[in-house]
N, C-alpha and C positions, 0 to 999 in steps of 0.2 A: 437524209437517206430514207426511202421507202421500207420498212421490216417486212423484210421474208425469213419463212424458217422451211428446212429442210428435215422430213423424218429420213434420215440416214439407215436406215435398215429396212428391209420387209419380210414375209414369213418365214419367206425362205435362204437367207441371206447368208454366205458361206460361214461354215464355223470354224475348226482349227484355230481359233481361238486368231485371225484374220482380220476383225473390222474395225476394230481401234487404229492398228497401225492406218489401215485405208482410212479412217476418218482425218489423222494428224500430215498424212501425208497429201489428202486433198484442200487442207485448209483453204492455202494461196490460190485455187481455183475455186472455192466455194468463193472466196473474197472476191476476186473478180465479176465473179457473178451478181452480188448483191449480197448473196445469201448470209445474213446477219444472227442465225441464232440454228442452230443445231439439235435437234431430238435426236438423243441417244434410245437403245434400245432399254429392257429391265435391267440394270448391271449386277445385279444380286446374285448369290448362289439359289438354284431352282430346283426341284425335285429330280428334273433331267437331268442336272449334271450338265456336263459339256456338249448338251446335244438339247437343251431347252433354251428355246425363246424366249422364256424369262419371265410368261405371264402365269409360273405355278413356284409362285415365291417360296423357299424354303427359310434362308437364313437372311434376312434384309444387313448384318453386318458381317456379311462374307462377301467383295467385292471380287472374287477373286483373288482370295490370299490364303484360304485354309485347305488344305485337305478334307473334302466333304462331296457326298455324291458321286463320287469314284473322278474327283477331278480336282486341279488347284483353280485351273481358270476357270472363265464360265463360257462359252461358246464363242464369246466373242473376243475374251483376252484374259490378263491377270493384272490386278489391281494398280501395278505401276504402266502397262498400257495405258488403261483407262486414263489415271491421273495424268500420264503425258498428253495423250490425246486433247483432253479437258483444258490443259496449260496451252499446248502450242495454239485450238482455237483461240483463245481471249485473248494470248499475245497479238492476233490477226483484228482483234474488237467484235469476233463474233463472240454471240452469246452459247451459253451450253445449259438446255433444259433435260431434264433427269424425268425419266418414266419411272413412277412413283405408283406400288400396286398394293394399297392394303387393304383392298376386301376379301383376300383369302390367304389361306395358306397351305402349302401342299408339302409331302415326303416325309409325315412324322419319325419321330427316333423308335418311340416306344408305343404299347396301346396299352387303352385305361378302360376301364368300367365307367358308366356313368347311366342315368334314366333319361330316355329319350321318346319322343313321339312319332311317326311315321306319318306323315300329310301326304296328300295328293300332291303332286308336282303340276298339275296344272291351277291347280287353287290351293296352296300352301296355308292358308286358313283354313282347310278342312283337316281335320285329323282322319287317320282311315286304320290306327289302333289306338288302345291304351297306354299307358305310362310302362314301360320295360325297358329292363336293362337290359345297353349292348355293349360291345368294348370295339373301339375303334383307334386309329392311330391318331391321336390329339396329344400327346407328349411329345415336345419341341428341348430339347437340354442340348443340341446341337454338340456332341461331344467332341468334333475335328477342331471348333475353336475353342473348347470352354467356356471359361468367363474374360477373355479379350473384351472389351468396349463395353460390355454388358452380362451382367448374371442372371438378366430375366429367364426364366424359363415357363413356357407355353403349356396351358394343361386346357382339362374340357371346357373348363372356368373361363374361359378366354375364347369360345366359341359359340353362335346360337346354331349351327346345324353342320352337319355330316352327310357323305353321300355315300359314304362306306362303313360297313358294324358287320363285324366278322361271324360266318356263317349266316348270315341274312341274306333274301334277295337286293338288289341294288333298290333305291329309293331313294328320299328324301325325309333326314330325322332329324326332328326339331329338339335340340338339348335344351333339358331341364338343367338350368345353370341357377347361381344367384342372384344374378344383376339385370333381367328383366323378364316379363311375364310376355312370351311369344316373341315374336320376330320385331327387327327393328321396325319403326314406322317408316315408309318409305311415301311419295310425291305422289305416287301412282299407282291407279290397283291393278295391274295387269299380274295376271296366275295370283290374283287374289295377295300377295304380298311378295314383290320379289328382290327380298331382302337378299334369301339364297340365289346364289350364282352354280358355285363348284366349290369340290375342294373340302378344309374345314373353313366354316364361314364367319372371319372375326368380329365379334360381339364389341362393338364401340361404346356400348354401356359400359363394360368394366372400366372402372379409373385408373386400376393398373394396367392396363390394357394403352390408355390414352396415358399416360403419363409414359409408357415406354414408347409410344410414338411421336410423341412428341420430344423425348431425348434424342431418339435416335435420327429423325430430321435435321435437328441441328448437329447430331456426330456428323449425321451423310452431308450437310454443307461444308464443312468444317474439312471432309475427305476432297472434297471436286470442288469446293464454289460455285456451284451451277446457279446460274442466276434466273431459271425459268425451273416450272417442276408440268410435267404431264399426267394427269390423274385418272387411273383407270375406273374402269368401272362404275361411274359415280353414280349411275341409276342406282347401281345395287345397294348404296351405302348412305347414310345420314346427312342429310346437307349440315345438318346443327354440327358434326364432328369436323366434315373439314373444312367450315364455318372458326371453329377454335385451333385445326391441327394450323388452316394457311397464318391463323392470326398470330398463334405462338410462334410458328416459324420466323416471320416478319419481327415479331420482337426479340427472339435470339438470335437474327443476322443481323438484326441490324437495317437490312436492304427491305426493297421494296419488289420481292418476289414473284413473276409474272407466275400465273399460273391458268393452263387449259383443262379443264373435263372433258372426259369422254364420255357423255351422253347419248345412247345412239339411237334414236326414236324418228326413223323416215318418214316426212309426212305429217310429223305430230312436233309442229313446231312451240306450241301453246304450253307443253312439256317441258321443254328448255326455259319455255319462260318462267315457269313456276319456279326451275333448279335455282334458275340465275335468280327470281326474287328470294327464293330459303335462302341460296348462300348471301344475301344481302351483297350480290354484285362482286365477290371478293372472286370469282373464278369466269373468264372466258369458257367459251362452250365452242366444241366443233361444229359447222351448220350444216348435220347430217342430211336436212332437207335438201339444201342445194345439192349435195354431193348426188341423193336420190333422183333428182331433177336432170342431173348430168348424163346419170346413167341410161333413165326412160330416152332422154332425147338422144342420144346416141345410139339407138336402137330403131325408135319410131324415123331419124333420119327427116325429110321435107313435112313427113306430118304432124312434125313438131311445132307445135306456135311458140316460136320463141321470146316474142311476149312475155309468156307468162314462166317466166326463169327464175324470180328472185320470188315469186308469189307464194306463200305461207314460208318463207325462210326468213333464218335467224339474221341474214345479212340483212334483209330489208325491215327488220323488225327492231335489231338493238346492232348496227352495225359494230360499234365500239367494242362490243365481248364478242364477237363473231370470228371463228377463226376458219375460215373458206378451207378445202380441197378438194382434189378431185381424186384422189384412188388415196386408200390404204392397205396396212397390214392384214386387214380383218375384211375388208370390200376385194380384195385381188381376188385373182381365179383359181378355186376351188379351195376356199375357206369359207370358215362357218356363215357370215354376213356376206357371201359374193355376190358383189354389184356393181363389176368394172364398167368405167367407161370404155368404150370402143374406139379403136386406133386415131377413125378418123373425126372423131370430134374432141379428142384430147388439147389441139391446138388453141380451139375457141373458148373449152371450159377453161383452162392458162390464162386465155386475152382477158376471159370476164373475171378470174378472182386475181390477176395481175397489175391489170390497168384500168381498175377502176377505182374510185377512192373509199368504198366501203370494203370492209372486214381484214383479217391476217389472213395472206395465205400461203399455206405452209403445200410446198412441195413433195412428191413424194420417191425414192431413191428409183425405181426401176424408170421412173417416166425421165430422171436426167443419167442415169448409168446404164439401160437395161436390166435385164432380169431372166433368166433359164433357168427352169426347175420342174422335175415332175413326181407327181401325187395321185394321189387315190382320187376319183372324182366319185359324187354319192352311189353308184353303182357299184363302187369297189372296182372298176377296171383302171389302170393306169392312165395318165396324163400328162404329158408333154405341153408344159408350158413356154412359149418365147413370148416375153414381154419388150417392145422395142423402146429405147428413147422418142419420147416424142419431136416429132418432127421441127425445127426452129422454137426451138425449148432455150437453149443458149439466148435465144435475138431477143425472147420474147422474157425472159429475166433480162438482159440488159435494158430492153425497152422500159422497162420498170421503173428501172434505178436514174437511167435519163430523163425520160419524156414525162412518164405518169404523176404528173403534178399540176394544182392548180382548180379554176374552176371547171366542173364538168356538165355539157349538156348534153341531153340523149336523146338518140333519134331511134323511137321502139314502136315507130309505127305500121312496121311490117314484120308479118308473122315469123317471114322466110329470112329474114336480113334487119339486123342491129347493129346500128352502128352509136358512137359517141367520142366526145371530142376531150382534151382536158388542156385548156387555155394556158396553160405554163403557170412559173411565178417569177419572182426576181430575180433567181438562179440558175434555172431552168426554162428552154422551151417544151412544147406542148408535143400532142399528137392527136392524130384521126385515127379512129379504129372503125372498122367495119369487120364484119364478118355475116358467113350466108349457111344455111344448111341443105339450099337448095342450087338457084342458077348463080351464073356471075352475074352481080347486079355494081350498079354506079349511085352510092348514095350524098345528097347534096346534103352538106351540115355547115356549122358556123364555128369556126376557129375562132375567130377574134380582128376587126381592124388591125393592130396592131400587125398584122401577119398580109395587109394586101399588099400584092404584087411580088409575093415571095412565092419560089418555089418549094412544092413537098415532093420527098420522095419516098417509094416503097421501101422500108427496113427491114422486111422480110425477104427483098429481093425477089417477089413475083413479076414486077412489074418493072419494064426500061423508063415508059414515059413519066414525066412529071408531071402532076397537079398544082398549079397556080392559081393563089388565094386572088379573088377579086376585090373591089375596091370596098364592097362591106364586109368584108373580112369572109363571105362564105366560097369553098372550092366545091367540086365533085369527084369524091372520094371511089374509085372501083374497088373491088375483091373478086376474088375468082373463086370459082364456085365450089359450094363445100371446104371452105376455106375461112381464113381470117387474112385479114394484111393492113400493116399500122404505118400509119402517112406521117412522116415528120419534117421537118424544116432541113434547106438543104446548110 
């Protein structure tokens, strides 16, 4: 079976405490479809409460079971939710990966005094004051759970910076803590160190710091068994820390933990490769290039050379740790990183991280469920979003799980129309893909001998007529224009 994973949620994603059930009650249709491994949203208690998306982590051992943040669930459910949803997947043999965020932490209990420095936010190596004290909310004693699972409690000690110090302007202040001297080292110098994200910004130098995340990985297995984890933020954070957090993980499951970064550097594939060389390879990366590539060409339309698609991406570079998509949480419309792909090339970006044999590609929920929602757009005026299921999104997941196997040749000799073939194997026949950004075009490729005098048909259902393979195994594949459509055996 091909692995696909499914991000189950997007930014906007109903709360009422709704999307577990909907996740345990779609299993048997995620099954059908392929879809082998499931991205949950952050499941933690978040500074929002019942109304956060989960990326302003408060309490990582509140799943949904304390009173805290004026809520017991989290927006998305309460703890035995969760854990059913979690159970009835793997009873199905799908996988269940856990969105896993600890480069910050948000909604302190209490606020502390501590000496801090105020840096430029565009070059955080500059200071722009001297050494003074502020008090800001960095006290975590989480009081709705106590000491359940854990007594750590969270102080300044446990942070290298702050975006809030009471009665200050807003800024960026760098804590003078004990466990290192300035910001963590980061891969990259972009804003001169950007360690800081948001939030208070967890100092992964402290060793109590890592010694409670690393307990608490193996508690949060031990809650769901998720056999994948999702990792936010990882520009912001140490490759050396979750270098030992995936490693110790692996040694108290037991398993052999998939794990993806979220790396998000458009354009700046050479980036990814440095993370994936820090982490010595223990983490997949998303290939935000391609994603960016999907977008540009969705937009540029015929003056796209389609060609040049996989060129500076992570899929054509280290296919193996490459995990393809085409729209996220963070890329939909009108969020921080917006860089949707466009209605009508959503089918083709599909064909290419579906049916080809480089990278994971992980779907994303509005493009097979829909999605309505409106927000602020950067002007502060309202926005009405309809995001549709993409068009033969079902065919084009089955086609995966059937056809997309074997050897593959490609036919990328025209700007306007790519097509390629994937020869089957022992278990499997093959298929023809084409697709075009421009006219309908008919491209000639080579299935395989094996296949002369056999007819194909369109499994997109554009097309009545059949394509019959000749006696060297090559047919002439059509697609209709601005489209895709996958030729298979009848």
């Amino acid at each position: 079976m091909n692995p696909t994973m499914i991000q189950f949620f997007h930014w906007y994603a109903d709360g009422n405490a709704k999307l577990y059930d909907q996740i345990k009650d779609s299993a048997n249709y995620l099954k059908e479809l392929g879809i082998s491994a499931v991205w949950f949203p952050p499941a933690y208690k978040s500074a929002g409460g019942g109304y956060s998306v989960g990326y302003d982590p408060y309490d990582l051992f509140d799943l949904g079971e304390f009173d805290q943040k004026g809520t017991v669930a989290t927006k998305y459910g309460t703890k035995d939710q969760y854990t059913e949803a979690c159970k009835t997947l793997q009873e199905e043999g799908i996988s269940v990966i856990a969105d896993i965020v600890l480069n910050h932490k948000a909604g302190g209990d209490e606020k502390e005094k501590f000496h801090a420095v105020k840096v430029d936010p565009e070059n955080r190596q500059q200071n722009i004051s001297e050494p003074f004290e502020i008090e800001s909310y960095t006290k975590f004693t989480f009081p709705g759970r106590g000491e359940k699972y854990s007594d750590f409690k969270w102080n300044f000690q446990c942070f290298s910076g702050v975006d809030y110090a009471e009665g200050q302007e807003e800024g960026i202040f760098q804590i003078i803590n004990d466990y290192g001297d300035g910001w963590e080292p980061m891969i990259d110098d972009e804003k001169g160190n950007y360690d800081y994200l948001m939030y208070n910004d967890v100092d992964h130098r402290n060793p109590f710091v890592r010694e409670e995340l690393n307990t608490w990985g193996k508690w949060y297995h031990d809650q769901i068994h998720f056999d994948g984890v999702r990792l936010d933020a990882v520009k912001h954070q140490s490759p050396e820390f979750y270098q030992e957090w995936l490693y110790t993980l692996g040694a108290n499951t037991g398993k052999n933990i998939f794990a993806v970064g979220e790396y998000w550097a458009p354009g700046e594939v050479t980036l990814l490769e440095k993370y994936i060389e820090a982490t010595k390879g223990s983490m997949s990366l998303f290939d935000s290039s391609l994603q960016h590539h999907f977008h540009e060409a969705s937009l540029a339309g015929a003056d796209y050379d389609l060609r040049t698609i996989f060129d500076e991406t992570l899929t054509l570079s280290n296919p193996l740790l490459s995990v393809t998509l085409v729209d996220n949480h963070d890329t939909q419309p009108l969020q921080d990183l917006e860089a949707p792909v466009e209605k009508w090339f959503k089918p083709l970006a599909y064909a290419l991280i579906l049916l080809r044999q480089d990278g994971y590609p992980c779907i994303f929920y509005p493009d097979l469920f829909g999605a309505h929602y409106t927000d602020k757009d950067k002007e502060g005026n309202d926005q009405e979003i309809f995001l549709d299921k993409v068009e033969k999104i079902e065919e084009l997941l089955k086609a995966r799980q059937l056809f997309a196997y074997g050897v593959q040749r490609d036919y990328f000799e025209d700007a306007n129309c790519l097509g390629w073939t994937r020869e089957g194997d022992e278990e499997h026949s093959g298929c023809a893909v084409v697709l075009s950004n421009k006219d309908s075009y008919t491209k000639p490729m080579e299935m395989g001998v094996q296949y002369a005098g056999q007819n194909f048909y369109d499994f997109l259902g554009w097309f009545e007529e059949k394509v019959t393979i000749d006696e060297n195994g090559w047919g002439n594949f059509p697609v209709p224009a601005g489209n895709v459509s996958v030729w298979v055996a009848e």
